[in-house]
N, C-alpha and C positions, 0 to 999 in steps of 0.2 A: 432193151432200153436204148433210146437214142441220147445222145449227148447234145445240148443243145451248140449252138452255134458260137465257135472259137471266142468271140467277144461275150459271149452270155455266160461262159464257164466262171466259175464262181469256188472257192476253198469252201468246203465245209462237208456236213454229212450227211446221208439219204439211209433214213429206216428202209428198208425195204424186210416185210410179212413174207415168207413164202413156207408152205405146207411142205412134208414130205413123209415116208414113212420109215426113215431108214435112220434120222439123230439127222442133231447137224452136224453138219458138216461143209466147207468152200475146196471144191475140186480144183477150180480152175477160174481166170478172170481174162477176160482177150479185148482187148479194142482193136474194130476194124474200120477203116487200114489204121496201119501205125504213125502215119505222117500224113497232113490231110494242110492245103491252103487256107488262110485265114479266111473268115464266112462260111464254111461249107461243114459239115455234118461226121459226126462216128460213131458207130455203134459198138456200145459195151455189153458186151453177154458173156452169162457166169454159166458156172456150172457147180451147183449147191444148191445145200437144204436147209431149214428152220431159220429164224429167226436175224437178220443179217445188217449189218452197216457197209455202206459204200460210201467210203472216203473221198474225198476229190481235193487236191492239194496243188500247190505252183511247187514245182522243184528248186526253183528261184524265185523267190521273193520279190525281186526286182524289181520286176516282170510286170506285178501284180498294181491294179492301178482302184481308187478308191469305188469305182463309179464300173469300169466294164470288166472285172474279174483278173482278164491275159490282156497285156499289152504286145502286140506284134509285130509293133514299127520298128522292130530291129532285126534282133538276132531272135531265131527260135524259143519260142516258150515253151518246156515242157510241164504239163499235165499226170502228174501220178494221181492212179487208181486204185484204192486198198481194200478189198473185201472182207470182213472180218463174220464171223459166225460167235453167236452169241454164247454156243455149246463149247465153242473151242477158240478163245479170243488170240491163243500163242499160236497159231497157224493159220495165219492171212494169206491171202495171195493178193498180188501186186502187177501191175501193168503201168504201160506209160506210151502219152499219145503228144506225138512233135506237132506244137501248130506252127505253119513257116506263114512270115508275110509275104509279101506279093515278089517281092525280091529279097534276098538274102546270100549267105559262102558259105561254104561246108571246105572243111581239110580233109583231104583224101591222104590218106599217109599207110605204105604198104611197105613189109620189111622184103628184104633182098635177096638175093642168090648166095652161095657162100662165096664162090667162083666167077672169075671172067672180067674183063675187062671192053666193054663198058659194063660197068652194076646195074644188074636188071630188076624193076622191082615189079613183080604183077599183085593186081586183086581183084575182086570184086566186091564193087557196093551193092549191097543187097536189093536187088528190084524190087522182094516185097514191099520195101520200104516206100525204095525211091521209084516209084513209077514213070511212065513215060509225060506224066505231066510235068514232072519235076525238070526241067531244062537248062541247061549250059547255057552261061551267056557266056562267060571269060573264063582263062586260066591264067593263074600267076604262076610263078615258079617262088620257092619259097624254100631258102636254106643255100643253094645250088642250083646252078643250071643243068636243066633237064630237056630229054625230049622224053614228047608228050605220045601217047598211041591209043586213040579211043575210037571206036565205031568207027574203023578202017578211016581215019583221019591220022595226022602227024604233023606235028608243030616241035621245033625247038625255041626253049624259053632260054631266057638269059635273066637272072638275077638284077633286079632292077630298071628292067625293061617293062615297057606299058604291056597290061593285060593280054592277051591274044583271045582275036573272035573264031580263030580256028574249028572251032567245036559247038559255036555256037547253034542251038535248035536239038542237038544231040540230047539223049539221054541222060541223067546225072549216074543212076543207076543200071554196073554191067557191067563187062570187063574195064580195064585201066593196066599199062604198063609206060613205066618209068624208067628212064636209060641215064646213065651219068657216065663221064670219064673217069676213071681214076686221076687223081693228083699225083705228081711225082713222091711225093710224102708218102702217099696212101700206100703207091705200087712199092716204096721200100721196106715199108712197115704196115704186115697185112691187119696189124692188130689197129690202125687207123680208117680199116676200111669199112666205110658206112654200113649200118645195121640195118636202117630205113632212110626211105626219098618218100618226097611228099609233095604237094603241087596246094595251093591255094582254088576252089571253084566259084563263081558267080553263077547264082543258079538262078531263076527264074518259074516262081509255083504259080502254074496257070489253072485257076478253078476249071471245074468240071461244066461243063455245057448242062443246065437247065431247061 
């Protein structure tokens, strides 16, 4: 099954017939990819038998608009996907597809080292996710001034300071580490010392070439 196109998604529910010889039963439910630009396409394939409903829902309401199903002029809308099997209604399986507008931010937020000074925080944001369509326009700093270390880039941010394009064209998704000083407070008392740092991102979802 294809999912029709980010504006066309619509709440409600789809019979779907399918034969099998083994009972029903819902293995499994996958949308691919999991994060897809407003306008462009994903594909939901199960893995099940007999008789089945596929739910298609907003997670936020909000979102939802009378007329095109997902509103995406903002902040991401998600799409939950529930497959239910007729034979067995208590054991659905569940999926869920990010549609991003054209522009949009994501919080990147990674917890820290227990030791050292500066606090180091590493992670990564899943590329399955965030592919390399998904692109950096800015970093804010957010909580704390940090420095930033992405795709052999480096920028220090200062709280309250304009966004930086440092990283701009980069990946969103893929390594990420975050550096802070301790405060005098913090170094006396280690139980003040940050758990996680976190950076604000401007991302940029470039559709896929047609």
């Amino acid at each position: 099954m294809t999912v029709r196109r980010a504006g066309e998604i619509a709440s409600g529910a789809l019979l779907v017939a399918l034969g099998g010889c083994c009972g029903p039963q819902v293995k499994s439910v996958n949308v691919t990819p999991a994060a897809i630009c407003a306008g462009e396409r994903a594909d939901v394939k199960w893995d099940a038998a007999g008789e089945l409903t596929l739910m298609t829902t907003l997670k936020d309401p909000r979102l939802a608009t009378a007329t095109d199903g997902v509103d995406v002029s903002g902040e991401p809308a998600v799409v939950s996907f529930r497959l239910v099997s007729k034979g067995e209604p208590d054991k659905p399986k569940d999926a869920e597809l990010d549609v991003y507008p054209a522009t949009a931010a994501t919080t990147l937020v990674f917890a820290t080292a227990p030791a050292g000074n500066p606090v180091v925080a590493r992670g990564t944001k899943a590329p399955a996710a965030w592919n390399s369509r998904f692109e950096v326009t800015t970093v804010t700093a957010a909580g704390r001034d940090v420095v930033v270390v992405h795709e052999g880039r480096q920028a220090a941010l200062k709280v309250g300071a304009e966004p930086v394009k440092t990283f701009e064209g980069t990946a969103v998704g893929g390594d990420w580490e975050l550096r802070a000083t301790l405060t005098a407070a913090e170094l006396a008392d280690p139980k003040q010392r940050p758990g996680r740092l976190g950076v604000q991102v401007g991302l940029r979802c470039k559709p896929a070439a047609r």
